[in-house]
C-alpha positions in Angstrom: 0.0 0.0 0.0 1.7 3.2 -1.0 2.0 6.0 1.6 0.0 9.1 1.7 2.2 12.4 0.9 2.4 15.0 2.4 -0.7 17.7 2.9 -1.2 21.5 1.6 -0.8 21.7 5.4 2.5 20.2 6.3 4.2 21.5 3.1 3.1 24.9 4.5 4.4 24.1 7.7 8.2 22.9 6.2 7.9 26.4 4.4 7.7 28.0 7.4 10.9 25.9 9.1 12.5 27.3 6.4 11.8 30.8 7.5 12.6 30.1 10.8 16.1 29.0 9.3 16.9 32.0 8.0 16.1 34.7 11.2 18.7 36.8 11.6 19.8 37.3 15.3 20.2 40.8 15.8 18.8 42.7 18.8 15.3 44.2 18.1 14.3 47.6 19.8 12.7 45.9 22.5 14.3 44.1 25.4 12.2 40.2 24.1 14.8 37.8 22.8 14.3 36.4 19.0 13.3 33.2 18.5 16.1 30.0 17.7 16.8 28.2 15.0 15.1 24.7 14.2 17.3 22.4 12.0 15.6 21.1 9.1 16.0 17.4 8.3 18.9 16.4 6.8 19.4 14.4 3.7 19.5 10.8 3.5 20.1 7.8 1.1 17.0 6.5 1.8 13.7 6.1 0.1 10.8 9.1 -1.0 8.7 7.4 0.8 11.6 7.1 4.4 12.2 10.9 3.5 8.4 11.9 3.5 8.3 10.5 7.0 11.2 11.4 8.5 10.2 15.2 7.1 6.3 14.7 8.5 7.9 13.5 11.9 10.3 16.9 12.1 7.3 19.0 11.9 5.6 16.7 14.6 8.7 17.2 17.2 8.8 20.8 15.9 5.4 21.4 17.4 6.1 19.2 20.5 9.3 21.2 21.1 7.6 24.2 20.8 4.9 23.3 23.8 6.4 21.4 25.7 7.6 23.7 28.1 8.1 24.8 31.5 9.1 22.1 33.0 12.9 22.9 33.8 13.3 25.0 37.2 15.4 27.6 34.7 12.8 27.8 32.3 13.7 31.0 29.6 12.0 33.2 28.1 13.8 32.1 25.0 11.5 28.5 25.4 9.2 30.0 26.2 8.7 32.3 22.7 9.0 29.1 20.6 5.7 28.0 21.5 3.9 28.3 17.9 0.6 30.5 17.1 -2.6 28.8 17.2 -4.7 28.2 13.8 -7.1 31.6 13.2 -10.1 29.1 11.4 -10.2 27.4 8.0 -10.1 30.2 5.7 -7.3 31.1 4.3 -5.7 35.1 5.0 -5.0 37.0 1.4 -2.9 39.4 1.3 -3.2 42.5 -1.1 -1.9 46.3 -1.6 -3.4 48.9 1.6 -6.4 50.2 0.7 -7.8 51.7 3.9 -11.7 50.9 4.7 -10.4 49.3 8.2 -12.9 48.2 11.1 -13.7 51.4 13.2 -14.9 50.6 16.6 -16.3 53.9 19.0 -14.7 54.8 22.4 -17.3 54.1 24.4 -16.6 55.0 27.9 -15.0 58.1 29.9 -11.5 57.9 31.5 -11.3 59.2 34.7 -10.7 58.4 38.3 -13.8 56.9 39.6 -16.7 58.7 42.0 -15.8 55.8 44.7 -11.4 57.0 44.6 -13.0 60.0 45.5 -15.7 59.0 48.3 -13.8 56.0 49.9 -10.2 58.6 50.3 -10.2 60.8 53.8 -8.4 63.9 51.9 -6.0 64.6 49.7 -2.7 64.2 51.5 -0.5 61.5 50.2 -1.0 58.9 52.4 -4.5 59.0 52.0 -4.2 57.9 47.9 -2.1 55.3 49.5 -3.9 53.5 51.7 -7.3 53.8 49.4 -5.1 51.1 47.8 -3.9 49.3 51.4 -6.9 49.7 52.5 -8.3 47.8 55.9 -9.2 44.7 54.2 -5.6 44.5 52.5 -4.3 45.1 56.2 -6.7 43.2 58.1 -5.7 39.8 55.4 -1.8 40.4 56.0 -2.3 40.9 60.0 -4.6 37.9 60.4 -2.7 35.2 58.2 0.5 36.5 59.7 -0.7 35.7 63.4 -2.4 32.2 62.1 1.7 31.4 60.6 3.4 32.4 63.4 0.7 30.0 65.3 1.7 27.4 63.2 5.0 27.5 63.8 5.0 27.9 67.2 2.5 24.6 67.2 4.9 22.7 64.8 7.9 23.5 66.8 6.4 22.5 70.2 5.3 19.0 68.7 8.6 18.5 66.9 11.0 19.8 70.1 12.8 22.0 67.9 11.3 25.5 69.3 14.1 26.5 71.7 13.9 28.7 74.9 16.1 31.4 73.3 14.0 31.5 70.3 12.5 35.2 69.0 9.8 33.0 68.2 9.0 32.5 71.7 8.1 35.9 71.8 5.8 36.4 69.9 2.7 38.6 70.0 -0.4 38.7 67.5 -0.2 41.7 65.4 -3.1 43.9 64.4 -3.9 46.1 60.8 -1.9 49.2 62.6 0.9 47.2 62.8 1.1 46.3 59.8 0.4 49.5 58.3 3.4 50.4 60.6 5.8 47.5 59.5 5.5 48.2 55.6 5.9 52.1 56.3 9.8 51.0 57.8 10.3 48.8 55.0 9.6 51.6 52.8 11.9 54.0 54.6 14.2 51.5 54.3 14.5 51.9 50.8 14.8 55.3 51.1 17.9 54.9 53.6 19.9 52.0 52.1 22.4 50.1 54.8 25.0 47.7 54.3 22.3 45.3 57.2 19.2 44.8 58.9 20.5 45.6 61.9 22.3 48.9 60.9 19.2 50.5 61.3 18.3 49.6 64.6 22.5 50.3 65.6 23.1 52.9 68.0 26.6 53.5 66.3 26.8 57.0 65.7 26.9 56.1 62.0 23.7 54.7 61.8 21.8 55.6 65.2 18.6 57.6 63.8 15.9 56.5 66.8 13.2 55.7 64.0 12.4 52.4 65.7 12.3 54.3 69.5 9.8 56.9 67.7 7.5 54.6 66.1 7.8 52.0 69.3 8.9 48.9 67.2 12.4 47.2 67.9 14.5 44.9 66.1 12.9 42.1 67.7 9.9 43.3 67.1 10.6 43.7 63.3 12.4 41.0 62.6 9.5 39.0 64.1 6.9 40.2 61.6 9.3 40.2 58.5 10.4 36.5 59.6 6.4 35.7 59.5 4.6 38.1 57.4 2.4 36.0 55.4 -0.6 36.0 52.6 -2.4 32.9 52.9 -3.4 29.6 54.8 -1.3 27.0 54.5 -3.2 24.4 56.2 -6.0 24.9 53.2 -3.6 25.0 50.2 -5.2 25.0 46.5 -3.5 23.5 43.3 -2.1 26.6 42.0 1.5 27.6 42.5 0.5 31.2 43.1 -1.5 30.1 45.9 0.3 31.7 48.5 -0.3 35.6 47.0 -3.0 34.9 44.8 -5.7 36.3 47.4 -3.5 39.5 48.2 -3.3 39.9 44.1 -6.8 40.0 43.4 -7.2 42.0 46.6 -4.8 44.8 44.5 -6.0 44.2 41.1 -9.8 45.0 42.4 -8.6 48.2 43.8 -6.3 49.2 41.2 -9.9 48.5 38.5 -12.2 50.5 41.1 -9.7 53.4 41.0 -9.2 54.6 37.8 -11.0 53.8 34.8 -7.8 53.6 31.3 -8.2 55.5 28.2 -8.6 54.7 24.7 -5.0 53.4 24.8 -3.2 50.6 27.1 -0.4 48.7 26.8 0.6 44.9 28.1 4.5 44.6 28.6 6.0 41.9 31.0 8.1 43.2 34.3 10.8 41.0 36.3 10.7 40.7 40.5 14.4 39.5 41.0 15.1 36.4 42.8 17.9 33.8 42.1 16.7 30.9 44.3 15.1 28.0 43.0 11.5 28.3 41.7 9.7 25.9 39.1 8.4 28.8 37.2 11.7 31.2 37.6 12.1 33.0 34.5 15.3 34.4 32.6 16.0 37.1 30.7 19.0 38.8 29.3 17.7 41.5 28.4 16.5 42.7 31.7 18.3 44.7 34.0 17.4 41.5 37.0 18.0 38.4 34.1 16.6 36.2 37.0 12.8 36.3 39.1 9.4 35.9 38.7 8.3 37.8 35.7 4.7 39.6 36.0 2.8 40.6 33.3 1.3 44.3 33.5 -1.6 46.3 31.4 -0.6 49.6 31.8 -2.7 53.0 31.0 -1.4 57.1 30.7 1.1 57.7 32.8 2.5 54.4 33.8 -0.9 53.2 35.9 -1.1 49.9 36.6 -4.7 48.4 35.7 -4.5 44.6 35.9 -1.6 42.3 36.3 -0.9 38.5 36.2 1.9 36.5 37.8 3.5 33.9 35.1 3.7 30.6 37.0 4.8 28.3 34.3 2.8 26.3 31.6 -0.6 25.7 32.2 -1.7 21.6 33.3 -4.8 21.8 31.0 -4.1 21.8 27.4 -4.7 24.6 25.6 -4.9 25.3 21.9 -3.7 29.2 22.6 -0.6 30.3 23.0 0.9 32.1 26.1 0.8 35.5 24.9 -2.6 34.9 23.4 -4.3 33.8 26.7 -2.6 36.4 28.8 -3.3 39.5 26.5 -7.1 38.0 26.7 -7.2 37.7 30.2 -5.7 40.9 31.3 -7.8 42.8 28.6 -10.6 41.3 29.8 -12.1 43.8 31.4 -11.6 46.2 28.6 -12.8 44.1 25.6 -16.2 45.4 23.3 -15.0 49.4 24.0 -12.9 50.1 21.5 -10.0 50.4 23.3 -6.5 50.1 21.1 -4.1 47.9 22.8 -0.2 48.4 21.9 2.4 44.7 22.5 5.8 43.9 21.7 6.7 41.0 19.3 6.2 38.5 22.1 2.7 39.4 21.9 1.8 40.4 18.2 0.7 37.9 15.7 -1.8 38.1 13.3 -3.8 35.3 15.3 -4.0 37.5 17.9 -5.2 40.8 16.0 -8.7 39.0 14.5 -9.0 37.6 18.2 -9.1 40.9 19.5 -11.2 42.4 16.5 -13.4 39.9 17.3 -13.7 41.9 20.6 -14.2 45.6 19.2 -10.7 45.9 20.1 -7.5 47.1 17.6 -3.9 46.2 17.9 -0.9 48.2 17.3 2.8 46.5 17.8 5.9 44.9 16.5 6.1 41.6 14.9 8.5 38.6 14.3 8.9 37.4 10.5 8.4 33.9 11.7 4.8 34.5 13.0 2.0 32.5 11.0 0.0 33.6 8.3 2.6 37.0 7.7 2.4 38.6 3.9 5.2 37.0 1.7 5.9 39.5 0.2 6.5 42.0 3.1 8.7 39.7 5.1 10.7 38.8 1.7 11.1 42.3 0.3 14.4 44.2 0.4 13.8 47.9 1.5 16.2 50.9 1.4 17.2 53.2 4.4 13.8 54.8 5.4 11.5 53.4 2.9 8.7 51.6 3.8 6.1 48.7 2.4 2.8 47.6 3.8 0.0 44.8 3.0 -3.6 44.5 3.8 -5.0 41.3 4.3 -8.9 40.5 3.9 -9.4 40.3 7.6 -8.4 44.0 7.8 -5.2 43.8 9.1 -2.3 45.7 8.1 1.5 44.2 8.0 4.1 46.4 7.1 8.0 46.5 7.3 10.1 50.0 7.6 13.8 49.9 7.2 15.5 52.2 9.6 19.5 50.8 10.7 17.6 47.1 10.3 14.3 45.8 9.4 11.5 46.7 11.5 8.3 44.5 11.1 4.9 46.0 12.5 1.3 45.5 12.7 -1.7 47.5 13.1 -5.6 47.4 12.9 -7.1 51.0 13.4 -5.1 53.0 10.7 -3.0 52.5 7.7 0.5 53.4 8.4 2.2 56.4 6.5 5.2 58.0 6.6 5.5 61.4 9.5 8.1 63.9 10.0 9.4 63.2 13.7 12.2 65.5 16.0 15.2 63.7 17.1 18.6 63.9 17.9 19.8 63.8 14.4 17.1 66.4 13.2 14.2 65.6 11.5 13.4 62.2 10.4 10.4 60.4 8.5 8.8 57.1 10.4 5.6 54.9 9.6 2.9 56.8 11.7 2.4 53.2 13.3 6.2 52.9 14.7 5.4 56.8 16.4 1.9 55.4 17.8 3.6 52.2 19.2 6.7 54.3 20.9 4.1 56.7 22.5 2.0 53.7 23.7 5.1 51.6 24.7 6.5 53.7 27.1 3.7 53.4 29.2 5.4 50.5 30.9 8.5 52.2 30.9 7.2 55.0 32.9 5.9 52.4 35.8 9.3 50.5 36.0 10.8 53.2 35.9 9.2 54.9 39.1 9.1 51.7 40.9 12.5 51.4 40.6 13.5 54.0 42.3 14.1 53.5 46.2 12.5 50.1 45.9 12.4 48.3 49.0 12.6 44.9 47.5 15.8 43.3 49.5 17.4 40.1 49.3 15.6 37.0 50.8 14.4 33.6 50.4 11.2 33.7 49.8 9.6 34.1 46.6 6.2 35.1 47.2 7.1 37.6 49.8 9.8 39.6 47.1 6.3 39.6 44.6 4.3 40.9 48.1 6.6 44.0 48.4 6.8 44.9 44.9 3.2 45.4 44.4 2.5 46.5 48.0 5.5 49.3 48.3 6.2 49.7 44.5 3.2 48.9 42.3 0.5 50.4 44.6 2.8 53.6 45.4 3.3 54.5 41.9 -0.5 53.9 41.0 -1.1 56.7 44.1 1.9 58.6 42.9 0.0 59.0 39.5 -3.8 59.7 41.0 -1.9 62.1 42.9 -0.2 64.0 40.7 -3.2 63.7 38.3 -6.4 64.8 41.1 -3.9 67.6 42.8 -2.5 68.7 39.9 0.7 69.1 42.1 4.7 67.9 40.8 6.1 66.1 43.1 9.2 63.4 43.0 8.0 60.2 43.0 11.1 60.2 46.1 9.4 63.1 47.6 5.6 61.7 47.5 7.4 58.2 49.4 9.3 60.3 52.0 5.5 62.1 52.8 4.0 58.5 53.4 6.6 57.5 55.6 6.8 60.4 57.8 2.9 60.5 57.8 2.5 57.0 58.8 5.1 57.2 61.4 3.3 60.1 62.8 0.7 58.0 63.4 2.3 55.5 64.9 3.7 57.9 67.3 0.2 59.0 68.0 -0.9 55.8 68.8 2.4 55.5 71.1 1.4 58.6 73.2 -2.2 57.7 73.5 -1.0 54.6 75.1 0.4 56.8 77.8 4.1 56.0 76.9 6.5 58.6 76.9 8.0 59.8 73.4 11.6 59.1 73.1 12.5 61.1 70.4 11.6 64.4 69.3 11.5 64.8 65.6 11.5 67.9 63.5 12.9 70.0 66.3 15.7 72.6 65.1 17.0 75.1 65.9 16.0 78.1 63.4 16.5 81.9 62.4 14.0 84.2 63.6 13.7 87.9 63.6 11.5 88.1 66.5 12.6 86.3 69.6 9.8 83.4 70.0 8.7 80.4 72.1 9.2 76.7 71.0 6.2 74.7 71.4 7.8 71.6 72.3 10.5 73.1 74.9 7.4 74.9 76.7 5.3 71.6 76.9 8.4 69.5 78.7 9.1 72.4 80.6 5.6 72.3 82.0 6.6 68.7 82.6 9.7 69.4 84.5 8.0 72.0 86.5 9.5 75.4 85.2 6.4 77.2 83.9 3.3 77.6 85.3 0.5 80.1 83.9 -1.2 82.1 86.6 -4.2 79.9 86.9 -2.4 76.8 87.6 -0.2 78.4 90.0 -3.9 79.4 91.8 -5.5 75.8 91.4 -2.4 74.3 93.1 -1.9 77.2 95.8 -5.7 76.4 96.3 -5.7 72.4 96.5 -3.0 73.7 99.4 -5.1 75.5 101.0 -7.3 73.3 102.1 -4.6 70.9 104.0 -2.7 74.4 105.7 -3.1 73.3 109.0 -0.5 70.2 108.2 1.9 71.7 105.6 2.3 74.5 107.7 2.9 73.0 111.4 6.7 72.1 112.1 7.9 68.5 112.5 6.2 67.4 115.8 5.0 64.0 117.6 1.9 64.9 116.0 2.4 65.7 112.7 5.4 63.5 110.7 6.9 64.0 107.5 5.2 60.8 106.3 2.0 62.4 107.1 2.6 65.6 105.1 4.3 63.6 102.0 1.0 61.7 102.0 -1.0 64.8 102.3 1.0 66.1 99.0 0.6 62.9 97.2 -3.0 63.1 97.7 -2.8 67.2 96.2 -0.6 65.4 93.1 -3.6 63.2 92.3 -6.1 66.0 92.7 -4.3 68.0 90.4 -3.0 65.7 87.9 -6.7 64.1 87.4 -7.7 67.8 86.3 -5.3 69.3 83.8 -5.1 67.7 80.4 -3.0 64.5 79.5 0.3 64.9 79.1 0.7 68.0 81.8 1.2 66.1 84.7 2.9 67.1 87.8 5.3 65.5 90.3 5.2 66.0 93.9 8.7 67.6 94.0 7.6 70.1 91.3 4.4 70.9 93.3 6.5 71.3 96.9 9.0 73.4 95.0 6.3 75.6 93.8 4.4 76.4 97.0 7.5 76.7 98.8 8.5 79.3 96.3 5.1 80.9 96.5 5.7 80.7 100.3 8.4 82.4 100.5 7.3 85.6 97.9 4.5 85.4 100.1 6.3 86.7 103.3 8.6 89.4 101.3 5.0 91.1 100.6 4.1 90.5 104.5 7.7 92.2 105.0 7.2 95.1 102.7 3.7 96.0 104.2 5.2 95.6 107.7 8.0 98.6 106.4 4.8 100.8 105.3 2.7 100.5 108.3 5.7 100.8 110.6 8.1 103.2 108.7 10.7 101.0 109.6 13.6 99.3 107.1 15.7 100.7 104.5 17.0 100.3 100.9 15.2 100.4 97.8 11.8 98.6 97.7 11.6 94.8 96.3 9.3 95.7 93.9 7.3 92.9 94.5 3.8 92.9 92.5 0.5 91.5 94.5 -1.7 89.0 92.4 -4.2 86.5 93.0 -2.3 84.5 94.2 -0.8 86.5 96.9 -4.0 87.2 98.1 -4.5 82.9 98.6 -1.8 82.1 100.5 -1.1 85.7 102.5 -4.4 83.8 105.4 -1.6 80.9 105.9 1.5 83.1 106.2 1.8 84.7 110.5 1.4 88.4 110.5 2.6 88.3 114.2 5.0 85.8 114.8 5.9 84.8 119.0 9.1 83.3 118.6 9.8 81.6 122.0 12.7 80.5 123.9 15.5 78.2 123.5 13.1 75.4 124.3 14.7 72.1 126.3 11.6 70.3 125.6 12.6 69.6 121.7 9.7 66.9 121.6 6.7 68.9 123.4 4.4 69.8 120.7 2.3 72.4 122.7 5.2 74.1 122.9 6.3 74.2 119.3 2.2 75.3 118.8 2.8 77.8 120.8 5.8 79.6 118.9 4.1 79.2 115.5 1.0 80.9 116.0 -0.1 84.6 115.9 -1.3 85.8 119.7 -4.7 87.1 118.2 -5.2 83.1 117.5 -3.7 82.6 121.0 -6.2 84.8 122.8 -9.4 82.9 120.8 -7.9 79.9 121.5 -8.1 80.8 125.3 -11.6 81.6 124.9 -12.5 78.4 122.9 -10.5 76.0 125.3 -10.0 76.4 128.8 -8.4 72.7 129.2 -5.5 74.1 126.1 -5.4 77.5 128.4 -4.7 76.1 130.8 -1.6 73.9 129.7 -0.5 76.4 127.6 -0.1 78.7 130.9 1.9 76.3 132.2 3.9 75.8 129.5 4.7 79.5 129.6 5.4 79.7 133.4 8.0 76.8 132.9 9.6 79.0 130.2 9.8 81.7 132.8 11.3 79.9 135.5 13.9 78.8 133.1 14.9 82.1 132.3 15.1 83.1 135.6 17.4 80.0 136.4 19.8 81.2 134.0 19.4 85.2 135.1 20.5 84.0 138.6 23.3 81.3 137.4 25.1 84.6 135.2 
C-alpha cells in the first residue's frame, strides 16, 4: 500500500521551518529575545517514501518542542517564545496592496478616576491615595494570616522539640492592621535609607543611630519577628495553584487598582521581572532585563504608567490549551476592557496576526511589533528588500495591516485601526520620516517604561528567600505607590518626586504610629522635626514649653492658683513644724494626695510630680512673706534700701491667710519633743487669745507651759 504524501498543510508548515532557518539574530528595539533556530532534516540515502516520513515526523517534534515547556526550574524566556501560534479558522488570509476601509470601533466609555477614589479617600494628602489602595481589608488579610503562621510554627515547633527557649519566636505577640500598616511604612523607609544590614538600622553606632524604631515604638525584635512571619495565605487549606500563596493578596490589589481609575482609549501589556535567584519551578530568565533572573509579571498599563491589571507567570498551564501564552494572557488581562474600542499596543512577544482577529473579534484594535516567523505574515513584506527609510505595507482581507520599515535594520509591524504612512518626527539627528504606526507604538510603549521606571526608584525589594514575599513587596511598596503617585499627581494637579511623594508616606504614617504611642500613655523618646532656626523676633518653641511644663519650670497664673488652692485646704498640716503629732510621712501623703487631685484635672500629658508641686508652694511661700515684710515697712516706717518691687496678684492674696502676720518666737526650748510648745511659737497671739476663749483645758496647759519657760529664764538670770 503506498503511503499518503504530504498535505497542503505540512508542506506549509516545512515552508515555514524554512523561515525560521533563515532569522537573523540581531537585537530588536525591544528588550524580548528572537526566536532560535530549528534544523531542518537532513538528507539521506534513503527512500521518498523514508524521506516523507522522516520530514512529516520533524514538523511533529517541531510542534512538540515548541509546547512542551516549562518544565525545567530555569525555564527562559527564550523556550518560552518558541511556543507556535494557534490556527485563526479554516479560511485562508489574502494578502493585497493597503487600501484603507479598516474596522472602526467607538470609544465608548470616559477615562477618569472613579466617584468611589473620591468617596472612599479621607483627603488629599499623600498617604491618603495610599492607603485607598492598602486599605483595611488588604491590612486586616496580611495581620490575620500573619498571626495564624506564626501560630503554626510555634504549634509545629512544640510537637517537633525544635522550638528553643532562646528563640524570637518565643516571643511572639499577635499583630493587628496598625501594625502592619506600621511594619511596611519601615520597609519603605528603608529603601529610602539604604544600609550595608538589617541591623544597621536599629544600631546605636553614631553612623547609623537615627531613633526611627524608638519613635515609632517597634524594635528589632519586634521587626524582625513580623518580617520572619509576614504572610498571605493559609497554608493548612492550600489549593493546586502555584501562586497560591499571593493569589488572594493579588486580586485584593488588582480589584482596587480597576475601582480606582478607569484607562483611556490606549493601554499597553508589557511583562516586568521581580528579582530572585533561588530556586522556583516557574523562575524566569531574561537577558535582556536589567534582573535576568525572578518571577516575571505581566502588566496592562494605561497614561502615565498606571497599573490596571496584572498577572503572575507561574509556568505552563496543566490543562491543554490550543492558545498560546501570549494569546491567553493579552485576553485575560484585557478582559475587562474588551467590546469598547480600546486600542491595545504589545511587543513581538505578543503580536501575531492570530492575535489581532481575536481581539477584533472583541471591538478591540492592535498596534505592535512583529516577528517574520509569525503564521500567516504577507510574503511579500517579510521577503522584500527595503532601502534606508522606505517603507512597504499589506492589507489582508481580515483587515489587518502588516508592514516592514527599514531604519538601521528591518523593522516589522502591525496594526488594525489605521493604515501606516510615513511622518516627520524631531530627534537627535534632526528631522526624520517614520511609519505613523512605529510613532503610535513608541508613545503607547513607554507606558510601561514609565511604571518600572518609578518603581525602581528607592525600591524596597531586598534580598531573601522567599519568593512570594519579594512579589508581596513589589506590588505593596512599589506597584501600589506608583498607582497613588500617578492619582496624585493627576487629582492635585501638584509635581512632586516620586522620592518626595514616598518620604510624605513615611513620615505621615510614622506620625501615626507615634500618635498611637502617646495615647497609650508611653513617653516619646525622640523628638522629631525639632531645630533650631532663624528668627527675627525672639519666639517660644512649642515643644521646649510643653516639657518644661513637665519638669515644672512654667506655670501660667491659673495653675499656680488651682495648686496654691488644693494647698489651701490641707494648711493646718503643711504649715505645722515636724512634731510628735504631725510626721513628714503624714505631710508627704497629704502632698501625694494634692498630686492626684491635680494631675486628674489638667489635660493629658501635663502632669505634675510631687517635688515640682512642693518646690512651687514653697516658692510661692516664701514671695508670700517678702509682701508680708514690705507692708510691715509701710505701716511701721521701719527698714531701708530700695523697695523689692514685688507685684500682688491672686495669688498672693491665697496664700497671704496661711503666712503669721505676728509671729511669737519663743525660747530656746529644752523640751525639743513637746508639741504644745512648738504650737505655741508658730501661732499669731490674736489666735492665741481665741484659742483661750475656745479651750480652757488648752489654756490652761499652755499657761503652764509658759510659766516653765519663765522659771527657766530666771534659772539662767540667777546662774550669770
Amino acid at each position: 500500500m503506498a503511503r499518503k504524501t504530504l498535505t497542503e498543510r505540512e508542506l506549509h508548515d516545512l515552508a515555514d521551518i524554512s523561515d525560521i532557518e533563515d532569522i537573523s539574530f540581531e537585537e530588536d528595539d525591544d528588550d524580548s529575545v528572537a526566536d532560535p533556530n530549528y534544523d531542518t532534516p537532513s538528507s539521506s540515502s534513503s527512500s521518498d517514501n523514508e524521506n516523507r516520513t522522516r520530514k512529516r515526523q520533524k514538523v511533529m517534534n517541531v510542534f512538540e518542542d515548541r509546547s512542551d515547556v516549562g518544565n525545567k526550574s530555569d525555564y527562559s524566556e527564550d523556550e518560552e517564545r518558541q511556543e507556535s501560534d494557534e490556527q485563526i479558522n479554516n479560511a485562508q488570509v489574502i494578502w493585497n496592496d493597503c487600501t484603507g476601509n479598516l474596522r472602526e470601533f467607538p470609544f465608548t466609555e470616559n477615562p477618569l478616576f472613579t466617584p468611589e477614589f473620591f468617596d472612599k479617600r479621607e483627603g488629599d494628602d499623600p498617604i491618603h491615595f495610599y492607603k485607598f489602595f492598602i486599605a483595611e481589608d488588604v491590612l486586616s488579610l496580611i495581620a490575620q494570616e500573619t498571626n495564624r503562621y506564626a501560630e503554626q510554627k510555634i504549634i509545629l515547633g512544640i510537637t517537633n522539640e525544635t522550638l528553643r527557649e532562646n528563640s524570637l519566636l518565643t516571643q511572639w505577640k499577635d499583630t493587628n492592621p496598625t501594625e502592619i500598616l506600621t511594619f511596611l511604612g519601615m520597609l519603605m523607609w528603608m529603601g529610602l535609607d539604604q544600609k550595608p544590614t538589617l541591623k544597621d538600622y536599629f544600631s546605636r553606632n553614631i553612623l547609623y543611630n537615627n531613633g526611627v524604631g524608638k519613635y515609632v515604638g517597634m524594635s528589632r525584635i519586634r521587626f524582625e519577628l513580623l518580617l520572619s512571619n509576614i504572610h498571605f495565605s493559609n497554608n493548612e487549606s492550600p489549593s493546586n495553584s502555584r501562586l497560591d500563596k499571593i493569589q488572594t493578596l493579588v486580586k485584593l490589589l488588582v480589584g482596587k487598582f480597576q475601582e480606582a481609575y478607569v484607562p483611556n482609549k490606549t493601554v499597553c501589556i508589557d511583562e516586568t521581572m521581580v528579582p530572585f535567584r533561588g530556586r522556583l519551578s516557574f523562575r524566569q530568565y531574561i537577558p535582556g532585563k536589567r534582573h535576568k533572573y525572578g518571577v516575571k509579571i505581566f502588566k496592562l498599563c494605561g497614561e502615565k504608567g498606571y497599573t490596571y491589571n496584572l498577572k503572575i507567570y507561574s509556568g505552563k498551564e496543566q490543562t491543554p490549551n490550543e492558545q498560546s501564552v501570549a494569546t491567553r494572557v493579552v485576553l485575560e488581562l484585557m478582559q475587562p476592557l474588551l467590546n469598547s474600542g480600546r486600542t491595545l499596543c504589545t511587543d513581538n512577544f505578543y503580536t501575531s496576526v492570530s492575535l489581532a482577529h481575536d481581539l477584533l473579534n472583541y471591538n478591540t484594535h492592535l498596534v505592535g511589533t512583529l516577528r517574520k516567523n509569525r503564521k500567516y505574515n504577507p510574503r511579500p513584506v517579510i521577503a522584500a528588500k527595503l532601502e534606508k527609510g522606505s517603507m512597504i505595507a499589506k492589507q489582508s482581507n481580515t483587515k489587518v495591516i502588516v508592514g516592514k520599515w527599514k531604519d538601521k535594520r528591518d523593522v516589522l509591524f502591525l496594526a488594525t485601526d489605521a493604515v501606516p504612512s510615513m511622518v516627520d518626527v524631531e530627534t537627535k539627528r534632526g528631522v526624520v520620516q517614520k511609519p505613523s504606526t512605529i510613532v503610535a507604538y513608541n508613545n503607547i510603549k513607554s507606558f510601561i517604561d514609565v511604571s518600572d521606571q518609578k518603581a525602581s526608584y528607592s525600591s524596597a525589594v531586598r534580598r531573601g528567600i522567599k519568593w512570594y514575599r519579594k512579589v508581596a513587596i513589589e506590588l505593596l511598596l512599589n506597584t501600589a505607590v506608583v498607582n497613588a503617585h500617578i492619582a496624585y499627581q493627576s487629582i492635585t494637579t501638584k509635581t512632586l518626586p516620586i522620592t518626595n511623594f514616598r518620604e510624605i508616606i513615611v513620615n505621615q504614617i510614622f506620625d501615626n504610629a507615634n500618635r498611637v504611642i502617646r495615647e497609650a500613655g508611653r513617653e516619646e523618646d525622640i523628638q522629631r522635626n525639632h531645630r533650631l532656626v532663624d528668627i527675627q523676633k525672639r519666639g517660644r518653641c512649642t515643644r521646649c514649653y510643653k516639657n518644661s511644663e513637665r519638669n515644672g519650670r512654667a506655670y501660667t497664673e491659673n495653675k499656680t492658683f488651682l495648686i496654691l488652692n488644693t494647698a489651701a485646704k490641707y494648711k493646718d498640716i503643711l504649715e505645722n513644724k515636724r512634731t510628735d503629732n504631725i510626721t513628714c510621712q503624714q505631710k508627704n501623703k497629704i502632698w501625694e494626695e494634692i498630686t492626684r487631685d491635680l494631675n486628674a484635672k489638667v489635660p493629658s500629658g501635663c502632669y505634675r510630680s510631687m517635688q515640682c508641686l512642693k518646690r512651687l508652694y514653697e516658692n510661692e511661700m516664701k514671695r508670700a512673706r517678702k509682701v508680708v515684710a514690705e507692708d510691715k515697712k509701710k505701716i511701721n516706717l521701719t527698714g531701708g534700701g530700695p523697695p523689692t518691687g514685688i507685684k500682688k496678684d491672686p495669688c498672693h492674696e491665697l496664700i497671704l491667710p496661711i503666712v503669721n502676720n505676728k509671729t511669737v518666737y519663743g525660747l530656746n526650748n529644752p523640751f525639743d519633743g513637746d508639741s504644745d510648745c512648738n504650737q505655741i511659737q508658730n501661732i499669731d497671739t490674736d489666735i492665741i487669745l481665741e484659742y483661750r476663749n475656745e479651750n480652757d483645758s488648752a489654756v490652761n496647759n499652755s499657761v503652764q507651759v509658759i510659766n516653765e519657760q519663765n522659771k527657766y529664764q530666771n534659772s539662767l538670770h540667777q546662774q550669770k
